[in-house]
C-alpha positions as CSV (number, residue, x, y, z in Angstrom):
1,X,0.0,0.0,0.0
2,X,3.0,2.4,0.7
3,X,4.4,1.6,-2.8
4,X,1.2,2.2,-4.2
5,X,0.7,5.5,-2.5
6,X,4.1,6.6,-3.6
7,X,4.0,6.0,-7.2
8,X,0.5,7.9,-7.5
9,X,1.6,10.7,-5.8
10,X,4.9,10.9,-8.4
11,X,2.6,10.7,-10.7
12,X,-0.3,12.7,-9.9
13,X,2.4,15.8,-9.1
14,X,4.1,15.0,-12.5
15,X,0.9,15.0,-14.6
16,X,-0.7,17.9,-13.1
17,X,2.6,20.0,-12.8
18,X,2.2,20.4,-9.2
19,X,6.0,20.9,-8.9
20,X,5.7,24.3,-10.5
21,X,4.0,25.6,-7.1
22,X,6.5,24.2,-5.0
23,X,9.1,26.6,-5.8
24,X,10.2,29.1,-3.6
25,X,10.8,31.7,-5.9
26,X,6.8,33.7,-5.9
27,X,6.0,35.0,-9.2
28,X,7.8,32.8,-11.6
29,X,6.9,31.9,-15.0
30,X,5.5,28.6,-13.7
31,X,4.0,29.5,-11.0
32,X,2.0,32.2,-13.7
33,X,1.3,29.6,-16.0
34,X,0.0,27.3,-13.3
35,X,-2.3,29.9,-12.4
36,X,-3.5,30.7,-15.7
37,X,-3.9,26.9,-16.3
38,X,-5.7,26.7,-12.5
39,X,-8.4,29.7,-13.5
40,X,-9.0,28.0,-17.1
41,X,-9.9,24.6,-15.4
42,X,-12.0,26.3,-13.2
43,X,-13.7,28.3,-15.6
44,X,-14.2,25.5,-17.9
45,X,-15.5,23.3,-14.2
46,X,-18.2,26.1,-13.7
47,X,-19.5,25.9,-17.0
48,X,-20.0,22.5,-17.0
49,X,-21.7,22.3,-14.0
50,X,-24.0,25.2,-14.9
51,X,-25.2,23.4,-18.3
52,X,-25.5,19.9,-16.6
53,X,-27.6,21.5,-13.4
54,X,-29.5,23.3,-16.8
55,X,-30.5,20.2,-18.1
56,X,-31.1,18.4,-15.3
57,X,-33.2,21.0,-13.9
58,X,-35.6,21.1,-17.3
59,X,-35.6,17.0,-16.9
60,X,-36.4,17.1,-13.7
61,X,-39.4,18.9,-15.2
62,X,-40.6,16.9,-17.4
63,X,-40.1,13.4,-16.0
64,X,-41.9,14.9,-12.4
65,X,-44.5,15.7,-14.6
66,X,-45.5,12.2,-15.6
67,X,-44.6,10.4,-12.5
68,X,-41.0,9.3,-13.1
69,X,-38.8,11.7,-11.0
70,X,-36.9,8.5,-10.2
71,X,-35.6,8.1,-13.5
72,X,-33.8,11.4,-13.9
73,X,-31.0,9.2,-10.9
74,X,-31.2,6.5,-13.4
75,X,-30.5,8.6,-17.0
76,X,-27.8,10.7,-15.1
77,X,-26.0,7.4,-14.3
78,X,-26.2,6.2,-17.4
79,X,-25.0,9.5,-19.0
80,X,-21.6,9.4,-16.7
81,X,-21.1,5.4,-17.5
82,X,-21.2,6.1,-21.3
83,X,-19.4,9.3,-21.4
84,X,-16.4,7.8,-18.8
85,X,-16.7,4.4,-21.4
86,X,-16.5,6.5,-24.6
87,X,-13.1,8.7,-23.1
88,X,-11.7,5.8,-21.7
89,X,-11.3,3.9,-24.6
90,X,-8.8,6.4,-26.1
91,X,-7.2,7.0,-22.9
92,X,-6.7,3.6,-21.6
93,X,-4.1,2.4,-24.5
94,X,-1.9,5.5,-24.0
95,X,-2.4,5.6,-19.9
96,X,-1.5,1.6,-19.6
97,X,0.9,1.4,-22.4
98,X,2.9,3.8,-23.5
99,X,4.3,6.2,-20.6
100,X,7.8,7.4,-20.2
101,X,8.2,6.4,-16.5
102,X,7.5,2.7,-17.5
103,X,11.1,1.4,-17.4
104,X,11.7,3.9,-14.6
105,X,8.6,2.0,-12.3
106,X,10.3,-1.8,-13.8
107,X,13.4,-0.8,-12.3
108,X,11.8,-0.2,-8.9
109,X,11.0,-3.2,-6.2
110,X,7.3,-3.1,-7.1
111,X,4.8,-5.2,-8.2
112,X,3.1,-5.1,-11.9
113,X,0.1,-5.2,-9.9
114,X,0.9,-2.0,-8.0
115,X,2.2,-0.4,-11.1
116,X,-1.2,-1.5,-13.0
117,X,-3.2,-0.4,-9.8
118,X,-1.4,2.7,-10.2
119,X,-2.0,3.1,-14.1
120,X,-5.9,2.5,-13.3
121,X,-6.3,5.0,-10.5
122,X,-4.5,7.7,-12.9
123,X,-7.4,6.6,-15.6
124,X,-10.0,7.2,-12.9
125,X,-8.9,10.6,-11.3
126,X,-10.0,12.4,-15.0
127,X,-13.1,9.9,-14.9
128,X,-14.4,10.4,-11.3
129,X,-14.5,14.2,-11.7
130,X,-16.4,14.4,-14.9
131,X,-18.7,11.9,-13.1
132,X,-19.3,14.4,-10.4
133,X,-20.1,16.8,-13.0
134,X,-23.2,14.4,-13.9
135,X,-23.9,13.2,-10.7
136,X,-23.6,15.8,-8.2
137,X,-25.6,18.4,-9.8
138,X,-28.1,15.7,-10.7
139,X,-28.3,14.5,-7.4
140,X,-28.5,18.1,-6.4
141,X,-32.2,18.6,-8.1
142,X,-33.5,15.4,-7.0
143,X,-33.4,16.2,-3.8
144,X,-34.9,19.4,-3.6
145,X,-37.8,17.1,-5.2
146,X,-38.3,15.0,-2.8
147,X,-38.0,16.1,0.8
148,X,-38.5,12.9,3.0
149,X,-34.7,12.6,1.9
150,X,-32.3,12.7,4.8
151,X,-28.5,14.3,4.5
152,X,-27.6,10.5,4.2
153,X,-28.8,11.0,0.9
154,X,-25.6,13.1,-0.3
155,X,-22.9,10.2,1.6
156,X,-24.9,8.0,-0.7
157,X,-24.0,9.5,-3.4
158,X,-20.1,10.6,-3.1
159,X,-19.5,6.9,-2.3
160,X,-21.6,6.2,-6.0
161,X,-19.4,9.0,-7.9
162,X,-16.3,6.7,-6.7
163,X,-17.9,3.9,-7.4
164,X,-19.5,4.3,-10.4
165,X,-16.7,4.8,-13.4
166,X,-15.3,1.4,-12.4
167,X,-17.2,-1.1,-14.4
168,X,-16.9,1.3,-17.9
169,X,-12.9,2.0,-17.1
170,X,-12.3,-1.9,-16.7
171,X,-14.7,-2.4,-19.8
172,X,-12.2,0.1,-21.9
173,X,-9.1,-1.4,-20.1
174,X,-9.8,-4.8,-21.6
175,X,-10.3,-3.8,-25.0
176,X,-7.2,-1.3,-24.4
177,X,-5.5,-4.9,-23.2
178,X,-6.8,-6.8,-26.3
179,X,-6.0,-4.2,-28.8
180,X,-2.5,-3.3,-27.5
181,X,-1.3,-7.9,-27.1
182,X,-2.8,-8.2,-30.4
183,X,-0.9,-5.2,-31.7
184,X,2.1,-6.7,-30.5
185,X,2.0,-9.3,-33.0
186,X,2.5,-7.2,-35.7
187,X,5.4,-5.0,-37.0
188,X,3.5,-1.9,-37.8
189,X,2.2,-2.1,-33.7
190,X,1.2,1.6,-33.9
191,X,-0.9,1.5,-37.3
192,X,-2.6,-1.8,-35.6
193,X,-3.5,0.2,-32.5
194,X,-5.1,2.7,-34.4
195,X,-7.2,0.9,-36.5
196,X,-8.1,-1.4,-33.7
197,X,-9.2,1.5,-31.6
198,X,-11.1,3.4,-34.4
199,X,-12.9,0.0,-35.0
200,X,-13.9,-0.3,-31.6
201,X,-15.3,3.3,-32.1
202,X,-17.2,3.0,-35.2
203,X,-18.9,0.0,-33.7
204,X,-20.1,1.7,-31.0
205,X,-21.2,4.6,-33.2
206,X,-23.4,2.0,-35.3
207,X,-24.6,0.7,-31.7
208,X,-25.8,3.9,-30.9
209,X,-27.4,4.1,-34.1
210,X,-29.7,1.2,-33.0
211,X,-30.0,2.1,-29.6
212,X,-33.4,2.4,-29.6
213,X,-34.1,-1.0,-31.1
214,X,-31.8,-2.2,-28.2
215,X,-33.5,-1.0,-25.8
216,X,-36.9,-2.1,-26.4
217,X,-35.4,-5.5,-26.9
218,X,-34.9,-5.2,-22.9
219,X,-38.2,-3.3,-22.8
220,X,-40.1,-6.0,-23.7
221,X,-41.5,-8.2,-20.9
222,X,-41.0,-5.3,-18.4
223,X,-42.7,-3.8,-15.8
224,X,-41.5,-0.2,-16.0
225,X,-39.3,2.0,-18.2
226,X,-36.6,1.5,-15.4
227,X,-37.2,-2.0,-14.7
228,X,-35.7,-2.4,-18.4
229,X,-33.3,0.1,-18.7
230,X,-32.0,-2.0,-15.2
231,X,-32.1,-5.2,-17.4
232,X,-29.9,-3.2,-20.2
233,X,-27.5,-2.1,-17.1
234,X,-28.0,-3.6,-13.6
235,X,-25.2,-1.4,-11.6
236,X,-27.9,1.5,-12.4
237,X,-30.7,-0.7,-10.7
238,X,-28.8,-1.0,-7.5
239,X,-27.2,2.8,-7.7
240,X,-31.0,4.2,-8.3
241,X,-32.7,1.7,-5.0
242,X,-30.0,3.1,-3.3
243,X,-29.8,6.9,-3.8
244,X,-34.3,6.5,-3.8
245,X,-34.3,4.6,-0.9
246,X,-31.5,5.4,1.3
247,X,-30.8,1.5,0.7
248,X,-27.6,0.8,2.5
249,X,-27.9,-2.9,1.0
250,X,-28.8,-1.4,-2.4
251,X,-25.4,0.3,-1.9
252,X,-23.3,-2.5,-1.2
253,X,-24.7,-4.5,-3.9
254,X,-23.3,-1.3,-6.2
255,X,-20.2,-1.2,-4.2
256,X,-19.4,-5.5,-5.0
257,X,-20.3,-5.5,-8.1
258,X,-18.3,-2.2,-9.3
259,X,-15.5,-3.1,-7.5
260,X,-15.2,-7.2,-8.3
261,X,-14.4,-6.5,-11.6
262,X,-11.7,-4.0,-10.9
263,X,-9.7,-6.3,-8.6
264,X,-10.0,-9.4,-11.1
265,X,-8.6,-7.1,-13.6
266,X,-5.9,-6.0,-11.8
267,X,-5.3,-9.9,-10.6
268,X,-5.4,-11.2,-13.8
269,X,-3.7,-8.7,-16.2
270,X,-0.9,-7.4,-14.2
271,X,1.2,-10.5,-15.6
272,X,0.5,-9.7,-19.1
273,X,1.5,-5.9,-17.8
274,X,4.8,-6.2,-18.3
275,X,4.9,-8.4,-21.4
276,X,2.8,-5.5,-23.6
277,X,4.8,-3.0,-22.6
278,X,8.1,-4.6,-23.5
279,X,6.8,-5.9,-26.7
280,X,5.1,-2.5,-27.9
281,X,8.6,-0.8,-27.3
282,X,10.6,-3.0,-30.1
283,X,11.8,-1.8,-32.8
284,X,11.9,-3.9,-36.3
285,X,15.0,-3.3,-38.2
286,X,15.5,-4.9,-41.8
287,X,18.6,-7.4,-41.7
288,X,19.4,-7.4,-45.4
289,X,19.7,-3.4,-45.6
290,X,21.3,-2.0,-48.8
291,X,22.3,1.1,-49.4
292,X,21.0,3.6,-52.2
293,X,21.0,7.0,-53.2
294,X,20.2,9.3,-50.8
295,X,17.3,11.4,-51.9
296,X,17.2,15.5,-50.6
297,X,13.7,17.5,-49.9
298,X,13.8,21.0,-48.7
299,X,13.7,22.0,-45.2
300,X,9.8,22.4,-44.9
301,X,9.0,18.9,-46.7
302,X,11.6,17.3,-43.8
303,X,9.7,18.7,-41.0
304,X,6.2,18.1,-42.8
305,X,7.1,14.6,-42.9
306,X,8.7,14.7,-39.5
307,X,5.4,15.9,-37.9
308,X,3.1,12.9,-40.0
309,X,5.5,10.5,-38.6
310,X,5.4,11.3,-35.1
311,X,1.5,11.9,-35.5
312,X,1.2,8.5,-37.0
313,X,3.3,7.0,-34.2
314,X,1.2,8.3,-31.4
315,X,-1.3,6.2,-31.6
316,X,-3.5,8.3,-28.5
317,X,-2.6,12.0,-30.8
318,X,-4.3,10.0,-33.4
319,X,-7.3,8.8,-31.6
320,X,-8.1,12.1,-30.2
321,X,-7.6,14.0,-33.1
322,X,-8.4,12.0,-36.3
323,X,-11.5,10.0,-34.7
324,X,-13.7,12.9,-34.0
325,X,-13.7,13.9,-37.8
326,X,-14.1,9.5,-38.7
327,X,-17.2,9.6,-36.8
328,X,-18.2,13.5,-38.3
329,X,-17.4,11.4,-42.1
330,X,-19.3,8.4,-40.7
331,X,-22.8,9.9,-39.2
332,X,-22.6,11.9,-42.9
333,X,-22.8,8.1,-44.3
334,X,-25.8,7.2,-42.0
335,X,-27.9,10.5,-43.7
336,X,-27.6,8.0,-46.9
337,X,-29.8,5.9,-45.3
338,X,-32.3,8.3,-43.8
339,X,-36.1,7.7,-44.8
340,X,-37.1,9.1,-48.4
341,X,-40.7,10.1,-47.0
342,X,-39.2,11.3,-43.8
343,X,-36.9,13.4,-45.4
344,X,-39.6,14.8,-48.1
345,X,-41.7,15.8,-45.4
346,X,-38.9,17.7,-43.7
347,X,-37.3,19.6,-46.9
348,X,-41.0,20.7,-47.8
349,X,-40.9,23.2,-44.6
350,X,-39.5,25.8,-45.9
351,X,-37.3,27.2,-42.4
352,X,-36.6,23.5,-41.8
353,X,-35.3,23.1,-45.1
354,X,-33.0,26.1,-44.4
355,X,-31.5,25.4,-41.6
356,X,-30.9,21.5,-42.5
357,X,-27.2,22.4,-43.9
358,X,-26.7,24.8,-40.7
359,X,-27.2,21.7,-38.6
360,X,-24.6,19.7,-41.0
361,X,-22.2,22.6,-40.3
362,X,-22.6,23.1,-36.4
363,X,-21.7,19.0,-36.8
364,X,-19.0,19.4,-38.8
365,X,-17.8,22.9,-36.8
366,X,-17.4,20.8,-33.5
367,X,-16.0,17.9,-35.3
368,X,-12.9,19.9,-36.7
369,X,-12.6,21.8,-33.1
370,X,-12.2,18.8,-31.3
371,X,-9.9,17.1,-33.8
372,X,-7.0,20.2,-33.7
373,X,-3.4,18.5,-33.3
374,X,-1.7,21.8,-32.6
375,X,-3.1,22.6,-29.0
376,X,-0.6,19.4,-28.6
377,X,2.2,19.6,-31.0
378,X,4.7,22.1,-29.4
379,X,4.6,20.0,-26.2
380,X,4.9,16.2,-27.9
381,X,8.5,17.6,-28.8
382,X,9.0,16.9,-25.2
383,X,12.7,16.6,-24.2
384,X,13.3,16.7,-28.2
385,X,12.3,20.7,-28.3
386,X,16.1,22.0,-28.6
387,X,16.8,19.9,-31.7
388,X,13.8,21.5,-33.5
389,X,15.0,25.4,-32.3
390,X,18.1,24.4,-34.0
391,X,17.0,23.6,-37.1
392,X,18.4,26.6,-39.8
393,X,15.2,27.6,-40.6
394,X,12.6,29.9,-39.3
395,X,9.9,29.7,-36.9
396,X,7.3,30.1,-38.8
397,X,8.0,27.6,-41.4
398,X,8.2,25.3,-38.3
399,X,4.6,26.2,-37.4
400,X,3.3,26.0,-41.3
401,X,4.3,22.5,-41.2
402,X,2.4,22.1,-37.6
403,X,-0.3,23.7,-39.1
404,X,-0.6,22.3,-42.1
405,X,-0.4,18.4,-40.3
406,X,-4.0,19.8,-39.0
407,X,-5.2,20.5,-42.1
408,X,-4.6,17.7,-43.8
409,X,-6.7,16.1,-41.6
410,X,-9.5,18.3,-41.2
411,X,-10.2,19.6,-44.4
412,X,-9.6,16.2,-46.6
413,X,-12.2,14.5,-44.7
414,X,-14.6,18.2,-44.0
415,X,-15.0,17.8,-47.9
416,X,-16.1,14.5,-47.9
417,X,-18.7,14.7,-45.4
418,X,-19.7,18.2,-46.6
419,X,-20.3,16.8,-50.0
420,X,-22.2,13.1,-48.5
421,X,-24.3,15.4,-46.2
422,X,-24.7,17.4,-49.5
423,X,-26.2,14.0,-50.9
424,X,-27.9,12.2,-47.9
425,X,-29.8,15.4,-46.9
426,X,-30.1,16.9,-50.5
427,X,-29.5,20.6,-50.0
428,X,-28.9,23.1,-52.1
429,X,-25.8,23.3,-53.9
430,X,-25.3,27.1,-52.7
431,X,-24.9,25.6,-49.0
432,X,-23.0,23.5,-50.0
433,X,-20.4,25.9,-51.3
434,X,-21.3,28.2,-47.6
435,X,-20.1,24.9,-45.8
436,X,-17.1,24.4,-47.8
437,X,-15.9,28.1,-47.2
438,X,-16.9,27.8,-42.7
439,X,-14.8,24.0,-43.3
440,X,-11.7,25.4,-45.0
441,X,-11.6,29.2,-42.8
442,X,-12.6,27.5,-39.7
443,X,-10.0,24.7,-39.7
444,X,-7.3,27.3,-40.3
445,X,-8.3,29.2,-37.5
446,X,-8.8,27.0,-35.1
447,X,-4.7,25.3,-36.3
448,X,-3.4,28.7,-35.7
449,X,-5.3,29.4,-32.5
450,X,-4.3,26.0,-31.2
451,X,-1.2,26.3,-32.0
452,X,-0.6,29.7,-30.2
453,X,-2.7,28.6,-27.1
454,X,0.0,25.3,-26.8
455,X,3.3,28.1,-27.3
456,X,1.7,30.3,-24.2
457,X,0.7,26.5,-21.8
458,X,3.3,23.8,-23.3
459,X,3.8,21.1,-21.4
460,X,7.3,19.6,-22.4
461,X,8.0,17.0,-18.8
462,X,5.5,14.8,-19.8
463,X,5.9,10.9,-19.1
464,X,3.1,9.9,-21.5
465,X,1.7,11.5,-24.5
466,X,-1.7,10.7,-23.1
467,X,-1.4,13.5,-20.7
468,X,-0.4,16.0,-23.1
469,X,-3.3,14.9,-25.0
470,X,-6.3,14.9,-23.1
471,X,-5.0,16.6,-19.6
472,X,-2.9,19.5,-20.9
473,X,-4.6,23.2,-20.1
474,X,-3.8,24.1,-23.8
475,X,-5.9,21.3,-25.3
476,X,-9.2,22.7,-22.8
477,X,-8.8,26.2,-23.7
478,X,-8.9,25.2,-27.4
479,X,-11.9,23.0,-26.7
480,X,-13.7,26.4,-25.2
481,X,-12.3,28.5,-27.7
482,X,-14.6,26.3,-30.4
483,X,-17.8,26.0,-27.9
484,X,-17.7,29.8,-28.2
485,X,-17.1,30.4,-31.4
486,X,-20.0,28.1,-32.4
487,X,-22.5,28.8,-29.2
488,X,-22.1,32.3,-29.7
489,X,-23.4,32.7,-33.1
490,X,-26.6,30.3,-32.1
491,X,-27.1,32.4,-29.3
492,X,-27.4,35.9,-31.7
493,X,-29.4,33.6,-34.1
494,X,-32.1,32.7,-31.4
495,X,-32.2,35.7,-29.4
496,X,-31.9,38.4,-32.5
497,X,-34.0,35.7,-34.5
498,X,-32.3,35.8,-38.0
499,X,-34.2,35.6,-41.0
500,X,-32.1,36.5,-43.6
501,X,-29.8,33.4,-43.1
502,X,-27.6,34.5,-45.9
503,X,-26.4,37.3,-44.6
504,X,-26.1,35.8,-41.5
505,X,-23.4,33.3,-42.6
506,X,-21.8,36.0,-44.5
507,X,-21.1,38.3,-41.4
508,X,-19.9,34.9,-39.4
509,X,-17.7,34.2,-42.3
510,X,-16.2,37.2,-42.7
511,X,-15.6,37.5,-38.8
512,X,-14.2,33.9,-38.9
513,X,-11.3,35.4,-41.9
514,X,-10.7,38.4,-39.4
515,X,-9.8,36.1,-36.3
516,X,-7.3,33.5,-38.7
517,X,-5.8,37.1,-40.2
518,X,-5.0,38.1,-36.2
519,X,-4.3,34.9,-35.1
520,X,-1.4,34.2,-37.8
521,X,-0.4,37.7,-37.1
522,X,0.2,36.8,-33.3
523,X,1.6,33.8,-34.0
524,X,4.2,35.6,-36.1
525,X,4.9,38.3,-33.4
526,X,4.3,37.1,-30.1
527,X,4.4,33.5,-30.9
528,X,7.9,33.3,-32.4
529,X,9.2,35.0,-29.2
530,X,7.4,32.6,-27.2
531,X,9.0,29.8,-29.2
532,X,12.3,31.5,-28.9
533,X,12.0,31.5,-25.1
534,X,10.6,27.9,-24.2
């Protein structure tokens, strides 16, 4: 237990940057940074828990209304177990697998299962807060509903919030498990993990697809709507009798059957630990080499090809960058195969009709906002930064190529879905071309902004990519920097209440060129310094 407490806390300092506040010198760069990083989380904590109280709040509405307060405890669980399943899954390979302090921790007089223990609780930390988000607030609303509920209520439900991301992190663990022994078969280990992963992605977005056909499959034979959502997922039974009915057995059940599978896991999979990791950090090397003429390429084509390497290589930077727009190209491909008759009726409103390609856009907006590689790419130079400053070239040309890595993910596959939404939802051809134009001006801004947000918060000490990733302060503010840039234009567009759409786009677009124009010329003023000074 000592071990175990020792690791996390190396880790959980080295993760978070913790270090940077324990210097004694007040009023350092770190210590600034920190701060700035500390006031963006908590910004970005507020807002969730503002929306999530929102909507549980309006729920707590309508299912009152009918008779089925109890549900809102059930749906909220539900929401947390899917969203900490659906993160996990690109988390787990990079958490487990591919860390820098690996053959530090194999060095040490531990046990795999300690180091695995370790790895899982460093998964969960990320996982039990955004549960809280759900929970809490949920839990919050519920029981201002129903006022025979004691203050036990609330012990109730911290010990759930802990309780509750198991089962889906274990779920992800084993398929990150799977994935990562099967990729170790194979020379190209990296390009297996990917597609492996993105598999395991798509089939869950063609689950969800079906989900309501699933779920009346458990439906049928039921008493209640919650008696067969609790045959789709019985942890949520006993987590609901619990919270409903101050049912301390209720809550043990939760408790054993959350936490069984989490100790098998760790029991059963710590000796295959150490066997992964080893094999996923060989290196294949042809034995009948021969030598041929060298080929040159200009600076800029070296350093493109340097940053498609390394992106390709990084099987997590790929996963939470190049999925989001997969599953933006794939839900295009499911409008294919949307009713005829349904989609008649909708077109022949004429509003509706408008606003079909504004929906494909908002898609396709967040799907490029969330899929921006250069909120990460100064810091994945890591250690390696000094050989890039070195380079004889400029700094910009070193961020063109960062950028234009970004693009050639975003605006490749923005086309094709642009032009299959174009098909499945048969709009006009004119929005067609406005989509094209947001695609193209909104993926350059948000590669520049990215960019410039990851030279002010890099995060070079890293001892796996994973944090860099999906912890890093520079990755969040880049995630709020797109929620604003596409709630604020709904918000003028219901509260204003647009009618002339056309010009409507036309102002957003032309604000959209004015913020890239700024950007790029902040990234070549204050971000070369910046660059110069890391």
């Amino acid at each position: 237990m000592n071990n175990l407490w020792v690791v996390l806390k190396a880790t959980f300092i080295n993760d978070w940057g913790l270090n940077g506040f324990s210097k004694n010198v007040s009023g350092t760069k770190e210590k600034r940074k920190m701060m700035m990083s500390s006031l963006v989380l908590l910004i970005g904590a507020v807002a969730i828990a503002l929306t999530v109280t929102m909507y549980a709040y309006l729920m707590a509405d309508a299912l009152e209304s009918i008779g089925y307060l109890d549900l809102l405890l059930m749906m909220a669980g539900l929401m947390s177990v899917m969203m900490v399943f659906f993160t996990s899954i690109y988390k787990a390979q990079g958490t487990l697998f591919t860390s820098r302090d690996y053959d530090v921790l194999m060095s040490l007089p531990i046990k795999n299962s300690v180091i695995l223990t370790s790895k899982m609780i460093n998964l969960l930390i990320f996982n039990w807060i955004f549960t809280a988000f759900v929970l809490v607030p949920t839990g919050v609303i519920y029981y201002m509903r129903v006022p025979e509920l004691s203050v036990g209520f609330f012990l109730i439900l911290i010990i759930s919030v802990i309780f509750m991301p198991l089962i889906p992190v274990i779920v992800a663990a084993v398929l990150a498990v799977f994935i990562s022994y099967f990729a170790t078969k194979f020379k190209y280990k990296n390009l297996v993990t990917i597609v492996g992963a993105t598999a395991v992605t798509l089939l869950i977005l063609i689950g969800s697809f079906n989900m309501n056909s699933i779920i009346e499959s458990f439906m049928v034979n039921s008493a209640s709507i919650m008696e067969g959502i609790g045959k789709f997922y019985l942890p949520i039974t006993f987590f609901t009798n619990a919270l409903r009915d101050m049912n301390l057995i209720e809550l043990v059940k939760f408790i054993a059957i959350s936490i069984i599978p989490f100790i098998v896991f760790v029991l059963v999979f710590s000796k295959l630990f150490g066997k992964i990791n080893a094999r996923l950090g060989e290196n294949y090397k042809n034995a009948n080499y021969k030598m041929k003429s060298l080929k040159s390429s200009s600076v800029a084509k070296a350093l493109l090809q340097k940053e498609i390497k390394r992106y390709f290589s990084t099987p997590i930077y790929v996963l939470n960058t190049g999925v989001g727009m997969i599953i933006i190209v794939a839900a295009s491909i499911a409008t294919l195969f949307v009713d005829g008759q349904t989609l008649t009726m909708y077109m022949e409103m004429p509003y509706v009709a408008e606003l079909m390609p504004l929906n494909a856009l908002l898609v396709l907006a967040f799907g490029i906002g969330i899929s921006c590689t250069t909120t990460s790419s100064i810091s994945l130079e890591g250690k390696n930064l000094w050989i890039v400053k070195s380079l004889p070239t400029r700094e910009m040309d070193i961020f063109k190529c960062k950028i234009l890595l970004n693009l050639l993910i975003t605006i490749p596959l923005g086309i094709i879905a642009n032009i299959i939404f174009f098909i499945g939802l048969k709009f006009s051809f004119v929005a067609l071309l406005w989509n094209l134009a947001f695609t193209i001006v909104f993926s350059l801004l948000t590669s520049i902004v990215g960019l410039v947000i990851n030279l002010y918060l890099p995060k070079l000490d890293w001892a796996s990519p994973t944090v860099v990733v999906k912890q890093s302060a520079a990755v969040l503010i880049e995630m709020l920097f797109t929620f604003a840039v596409i709630g604020l234009p709904i918000a003028s567009f219901i509260l204003f209440k647009i009618s002339n759409i056309t010009m409507f786009l036309s102002i957003i677009l032309v604000v959209l060129i004015i913020l890239s124009i700024i950007s790029y010329w902040v990234l070549n003023t204050v971000g070369v310094k910046k660059f110069k000074q890391l």
